[in-house]
C-alpha positions in Angstrom: 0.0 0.0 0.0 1.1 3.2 -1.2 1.2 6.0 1.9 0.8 9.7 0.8 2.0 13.1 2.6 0.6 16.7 2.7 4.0 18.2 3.4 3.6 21.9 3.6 6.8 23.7 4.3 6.7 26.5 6.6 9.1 29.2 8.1 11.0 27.4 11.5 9.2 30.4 13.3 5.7 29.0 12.7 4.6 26.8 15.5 2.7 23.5 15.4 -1.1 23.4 15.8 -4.4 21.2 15.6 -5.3 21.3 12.3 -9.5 21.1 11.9 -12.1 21.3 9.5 -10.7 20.2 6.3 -12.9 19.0 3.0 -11.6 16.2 1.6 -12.8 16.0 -2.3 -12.7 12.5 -4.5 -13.7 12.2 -7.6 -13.4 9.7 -10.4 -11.2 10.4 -13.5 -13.0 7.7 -15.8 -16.5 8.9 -14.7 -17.4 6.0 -13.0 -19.6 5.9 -9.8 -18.0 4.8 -6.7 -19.2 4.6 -2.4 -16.2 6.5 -0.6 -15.7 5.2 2.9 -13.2 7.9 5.1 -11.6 5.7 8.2 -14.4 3.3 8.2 -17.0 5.9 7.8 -19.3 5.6 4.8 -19.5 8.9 2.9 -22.2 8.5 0.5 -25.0 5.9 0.3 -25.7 6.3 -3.0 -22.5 6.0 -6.0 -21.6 8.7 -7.3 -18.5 10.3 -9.4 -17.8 13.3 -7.2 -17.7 12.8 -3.6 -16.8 15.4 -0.6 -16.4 14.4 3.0 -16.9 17.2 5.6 -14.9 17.6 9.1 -11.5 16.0 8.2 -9.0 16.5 10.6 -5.0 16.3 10.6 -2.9 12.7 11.0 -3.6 9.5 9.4 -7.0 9.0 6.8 -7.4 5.8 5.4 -9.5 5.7 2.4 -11.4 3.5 0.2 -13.6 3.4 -3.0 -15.7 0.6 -4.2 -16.7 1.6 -8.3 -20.5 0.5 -8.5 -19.8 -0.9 -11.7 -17.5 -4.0 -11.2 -17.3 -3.9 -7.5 -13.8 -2.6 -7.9 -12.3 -1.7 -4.6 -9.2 0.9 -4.2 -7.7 1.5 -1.0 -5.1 4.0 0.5 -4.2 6.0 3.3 -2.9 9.9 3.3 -1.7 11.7 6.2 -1.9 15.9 6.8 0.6 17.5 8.4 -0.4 19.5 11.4 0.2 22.9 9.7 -1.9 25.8 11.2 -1.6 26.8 7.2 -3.7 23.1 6.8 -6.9 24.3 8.5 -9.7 24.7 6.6 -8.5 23.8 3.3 -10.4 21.6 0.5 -8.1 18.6 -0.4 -8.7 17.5 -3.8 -7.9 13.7 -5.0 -9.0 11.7 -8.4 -8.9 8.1 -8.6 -6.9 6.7 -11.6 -8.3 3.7 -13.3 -6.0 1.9 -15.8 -4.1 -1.4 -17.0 -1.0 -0.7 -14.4 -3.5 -0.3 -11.5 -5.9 1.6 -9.6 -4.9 4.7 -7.6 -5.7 7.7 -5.4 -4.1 10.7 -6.7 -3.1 14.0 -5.0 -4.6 16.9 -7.6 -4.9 20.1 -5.2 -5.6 22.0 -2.0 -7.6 25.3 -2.0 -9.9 27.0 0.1 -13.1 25.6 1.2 -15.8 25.8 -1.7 -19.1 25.1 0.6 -20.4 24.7 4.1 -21.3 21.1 5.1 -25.0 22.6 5.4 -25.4 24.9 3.1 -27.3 28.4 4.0 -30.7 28.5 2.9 -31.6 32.4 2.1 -35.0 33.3 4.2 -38.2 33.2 2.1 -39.1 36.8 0.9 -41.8 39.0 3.0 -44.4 39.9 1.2 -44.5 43.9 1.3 -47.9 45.1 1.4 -51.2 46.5 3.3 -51.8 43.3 4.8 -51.9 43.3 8.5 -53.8 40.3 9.4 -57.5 40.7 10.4 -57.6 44.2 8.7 -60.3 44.3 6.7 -59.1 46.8 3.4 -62.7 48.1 2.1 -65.2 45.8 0.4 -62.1 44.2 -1.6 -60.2 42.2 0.7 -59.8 40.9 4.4 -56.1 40.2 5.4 -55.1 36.8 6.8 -51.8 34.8 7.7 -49.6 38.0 6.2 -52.3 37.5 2.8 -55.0 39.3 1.5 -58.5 37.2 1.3 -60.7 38.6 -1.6 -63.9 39.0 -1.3 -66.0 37.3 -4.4 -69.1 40.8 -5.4 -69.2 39.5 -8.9 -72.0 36.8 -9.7 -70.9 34.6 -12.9 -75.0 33.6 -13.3 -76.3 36.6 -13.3 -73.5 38.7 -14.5 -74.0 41.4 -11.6 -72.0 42.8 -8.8 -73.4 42.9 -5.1 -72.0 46.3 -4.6 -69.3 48.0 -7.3 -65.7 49.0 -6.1 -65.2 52.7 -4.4 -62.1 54.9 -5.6 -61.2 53.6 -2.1 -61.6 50.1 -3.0 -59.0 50.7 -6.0 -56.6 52.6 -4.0 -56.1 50.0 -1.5 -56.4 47.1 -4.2 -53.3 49.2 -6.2 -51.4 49.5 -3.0 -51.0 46.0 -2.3 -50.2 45.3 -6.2 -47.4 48.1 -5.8 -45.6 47.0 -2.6 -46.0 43.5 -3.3 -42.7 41.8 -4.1 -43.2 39.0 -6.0 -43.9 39.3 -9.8 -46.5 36.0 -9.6 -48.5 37.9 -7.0 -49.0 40.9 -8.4 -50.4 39.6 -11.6 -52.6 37.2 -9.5 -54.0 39.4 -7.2 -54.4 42.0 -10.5 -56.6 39.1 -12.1 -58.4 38.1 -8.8 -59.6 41.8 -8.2 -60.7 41.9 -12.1 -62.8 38.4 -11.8 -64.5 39.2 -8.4 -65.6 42.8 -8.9 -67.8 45.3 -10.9 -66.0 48.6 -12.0 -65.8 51.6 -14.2 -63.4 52.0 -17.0 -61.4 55.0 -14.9 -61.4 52.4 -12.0 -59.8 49.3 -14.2 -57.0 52.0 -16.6 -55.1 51.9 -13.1 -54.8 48.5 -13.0 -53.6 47.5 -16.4 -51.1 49.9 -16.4 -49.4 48.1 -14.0 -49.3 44.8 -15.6 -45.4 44.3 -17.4 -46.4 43.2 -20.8 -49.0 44.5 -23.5 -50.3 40.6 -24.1 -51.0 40.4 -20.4 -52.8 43.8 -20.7 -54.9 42.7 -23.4 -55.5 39.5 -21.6 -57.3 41.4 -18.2 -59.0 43.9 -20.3 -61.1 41.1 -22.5 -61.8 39.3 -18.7 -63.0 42.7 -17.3 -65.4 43.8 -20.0 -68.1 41.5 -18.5 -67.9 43.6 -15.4 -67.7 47.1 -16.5 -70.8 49.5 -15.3 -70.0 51.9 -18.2 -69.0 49.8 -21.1 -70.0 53.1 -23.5 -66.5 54.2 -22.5 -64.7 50.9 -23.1 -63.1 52.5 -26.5 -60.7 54.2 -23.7 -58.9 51.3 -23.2 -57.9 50.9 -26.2 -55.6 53.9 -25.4 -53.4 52.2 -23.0 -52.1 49.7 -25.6 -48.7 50.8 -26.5 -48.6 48.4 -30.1 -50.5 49.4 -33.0 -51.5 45.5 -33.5 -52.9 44.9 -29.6 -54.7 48.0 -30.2 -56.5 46.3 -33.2 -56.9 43.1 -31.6 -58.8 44.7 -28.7 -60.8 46.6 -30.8 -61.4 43.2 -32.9 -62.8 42.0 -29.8 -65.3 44.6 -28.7 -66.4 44.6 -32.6 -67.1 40.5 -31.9 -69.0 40.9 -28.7 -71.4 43.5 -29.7 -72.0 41.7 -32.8 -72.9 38.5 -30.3 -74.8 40.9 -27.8 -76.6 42.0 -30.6 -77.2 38.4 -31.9 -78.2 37.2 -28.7 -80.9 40.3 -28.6 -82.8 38.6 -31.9 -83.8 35.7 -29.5 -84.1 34.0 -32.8 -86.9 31.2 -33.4 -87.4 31.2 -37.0 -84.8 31.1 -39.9 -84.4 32.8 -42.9 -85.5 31.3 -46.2 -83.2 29.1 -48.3 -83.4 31.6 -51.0 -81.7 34.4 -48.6 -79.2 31.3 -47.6 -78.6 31.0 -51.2 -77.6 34.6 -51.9 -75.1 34.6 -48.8 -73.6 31.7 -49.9 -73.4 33.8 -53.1 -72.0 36.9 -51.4 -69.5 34.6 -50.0 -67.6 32.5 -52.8 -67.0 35.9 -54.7 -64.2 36.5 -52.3 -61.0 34.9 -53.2 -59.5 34.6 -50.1 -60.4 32.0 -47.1 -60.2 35.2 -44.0 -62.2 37.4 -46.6 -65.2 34.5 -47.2 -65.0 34.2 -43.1 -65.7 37.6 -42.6 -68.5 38.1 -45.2 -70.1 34.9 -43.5 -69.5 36.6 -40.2 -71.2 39.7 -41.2 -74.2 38.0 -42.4 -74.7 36.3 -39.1 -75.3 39.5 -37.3 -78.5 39.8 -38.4 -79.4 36.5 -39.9 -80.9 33.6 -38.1 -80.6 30.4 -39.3 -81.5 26.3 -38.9 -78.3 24.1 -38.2 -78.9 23.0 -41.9 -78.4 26.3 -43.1 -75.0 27.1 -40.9 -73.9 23.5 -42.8 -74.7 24.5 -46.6 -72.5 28.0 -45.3 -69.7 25.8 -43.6 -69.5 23.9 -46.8 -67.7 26.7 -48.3 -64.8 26.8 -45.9 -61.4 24.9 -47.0 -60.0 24.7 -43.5 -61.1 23.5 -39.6 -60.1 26.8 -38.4 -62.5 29.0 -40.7 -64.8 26.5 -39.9 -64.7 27.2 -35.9 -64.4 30.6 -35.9 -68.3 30.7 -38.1 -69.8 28.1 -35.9 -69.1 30.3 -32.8 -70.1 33.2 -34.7 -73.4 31.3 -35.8 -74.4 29.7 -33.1 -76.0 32.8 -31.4 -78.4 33.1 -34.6 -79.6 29.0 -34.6 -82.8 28.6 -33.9 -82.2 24.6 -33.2 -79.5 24.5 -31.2 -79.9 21.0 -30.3 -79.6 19.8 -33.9 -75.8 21.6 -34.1 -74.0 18.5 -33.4 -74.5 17.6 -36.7 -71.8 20.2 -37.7 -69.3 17.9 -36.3 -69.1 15.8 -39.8 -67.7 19.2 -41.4 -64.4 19.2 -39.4 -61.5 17.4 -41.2 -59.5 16.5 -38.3 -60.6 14.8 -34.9 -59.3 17.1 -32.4 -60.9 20.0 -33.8 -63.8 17.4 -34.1 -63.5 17.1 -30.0 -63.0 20.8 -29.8 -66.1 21.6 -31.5 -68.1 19.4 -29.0 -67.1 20.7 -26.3 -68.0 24.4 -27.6 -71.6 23.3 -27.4 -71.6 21.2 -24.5 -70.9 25.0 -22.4 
């Protein structure tokens, strides 16, 4: 057996002392996983290619590696010189695998790289108006260092018990402000929108404070439902800072008054074929498949029609997605409803297929 020395030299006025605390590192240079036991002592339960061992002090250290893979065992001893200059030092060996033998092999000694137990950093405090059992207007009650929202918004009847104060904002924009977690302050952003009525001067403040335009766009289609003034819902439109999420959000407000005005028809009897005919007409003499989508579009807004008919029209369409987008546009003008399954047959592919069933199953 082969014995190794950490010799450090040192000036004959430097006196002898316990040497404590060293890291003893061991890794394998072929990459294969080995249990490292340190005087007896078991290092690591699991094999592994890298191995430290924590609290080594000076003197004798026997050592020995078992390799996982052919239950190869190397075995050596090293001794460290008690040095005051040896304390707290990282020891770094690698084990050499080859045809002339197997071998521990001194590589380095440095400083220590890492605590046996490493720190964990404290979880952040959430900054913020939230003293527990305050209760912060008619938006939210603070519990466990957390605001608790309360729910005024009723998703059946689409009507708040009582609409947000200039108050209520105030302290629902304070807790976005000071909070300091990104996740939260979207979250609570989106749970104030979903559980309250509000004008469109009350929600401006709140999407300006959301970090990208998409997430903007995102809250303000949610919150339209709840508006009490949706006559000024065009001002929205003017905290978009892209030309193209401007026109997407007025895309949407075009969509939903055409289905609020659909869904005033309360149709129950459908137009004659001969007016189906001549919108099929209207239809083909676009060249283009978004073009014949939005002429179809614009003659459901104040057509109503039989499932039968919203199939001749469908018939026209060259791709699934077309094909959606006019069902869910013509669905608010069909008089039998529960004969629009048979649309299903029109869609090429089966997940668009499974889609469109579960469009009219809500």
């Amino acid at each position: 057996m082969f014995k190794f020395f950490i010799i450090f030299l040192s000036s004959c006025f430097v006196c002898s002392s316990q040497v404590l605390n060293n890291n003893l590192v061991v890794f394998s240079e072929n990459g294969n996983p080995f249990t490292l036991y340190v005087n007896g002592e078991l290092i690591n339960n699991e094999p592994q290619v890298n191995i430290k061992a924590f609290n080594i002090s000076e003197g004798w250290c026997k050592l020995k590696a078992i390799f996982e893979k052919d239950n190869t065992v190397v075995s050596d001893s090293i001794h460290i010189k008690p040095f005051q200059k040896n304390s707290y030092k990282e020891i770094t060996y690698s084990i050499k695998q080859g045809a002339k033998g197997n071998k521990f092999v001194f590589v380095s000694m440095s400083d220590l790289s890492a605590p046996q137990t490493p720190k964990v950093p404290e979880p952040p405090v959430i900054k913020g108006p939230v003293a527990d059992n305050n209760l912060y207007g008619n938006l939210y009650r603070a519990k466990d260092n957390k605001p608790v929202f309360f729910r005024n918004y009723n998703d059946t009847t689409g009507k708040c018990k009582l609409s947000l104060s200039d108050d209520d904002v105030l302290h629902g924009i304070n807790l976005i402000t000071k909070s300091n977690d990104i996740h939260d302050k979207y979250s609570y952003t989106e749970t104030i929108i979903e559980y309250n009525c509000y004008t469109v001067n009350q929600l401006s403040p709140f999407l300006s404070l959301l970090e990208t335009e998409m997430d903007k766009l995102k809250i303000a289609k949610r919150a339209y439902p709840h508006l009490t003034d949706k006559n000024n819902i065009h001002k929205i439109g003017e905290l978009f800072l892209f030309k193209s999420v401007k026109e997407e959000f007025e895309y949407f407000l075009e969509e939903t008054a055409n289905k609020e005005h659909q869904l005033s028809l309360k149709c129950a009897v459908a137009v004659s074929d001969g007016k189906v005919s001549e919108i099929i007409n209207m239809i083909k003499k676009e060249n283009y498949e978004h073009d014949k989508l939005r002429v179809a579009k614009e003659q459901t807004v104040n057509n109503c029609l039989s499932s039968a008919q919203v199939k001749k029209i469908l018939d026209i369409f060259n791709h699934d997605r077309e094909r959606m987008d006019f069902v869910i546009s013509a669905y608010n003008v069909t008089i039998d409803k529960e004969n629009f399954k048979i649309l299903e047959e029109n869609f090429q592919f089966s997940e668009n297929k499974t889609e469109f069933l579960k469009f009219i199953s809500k």
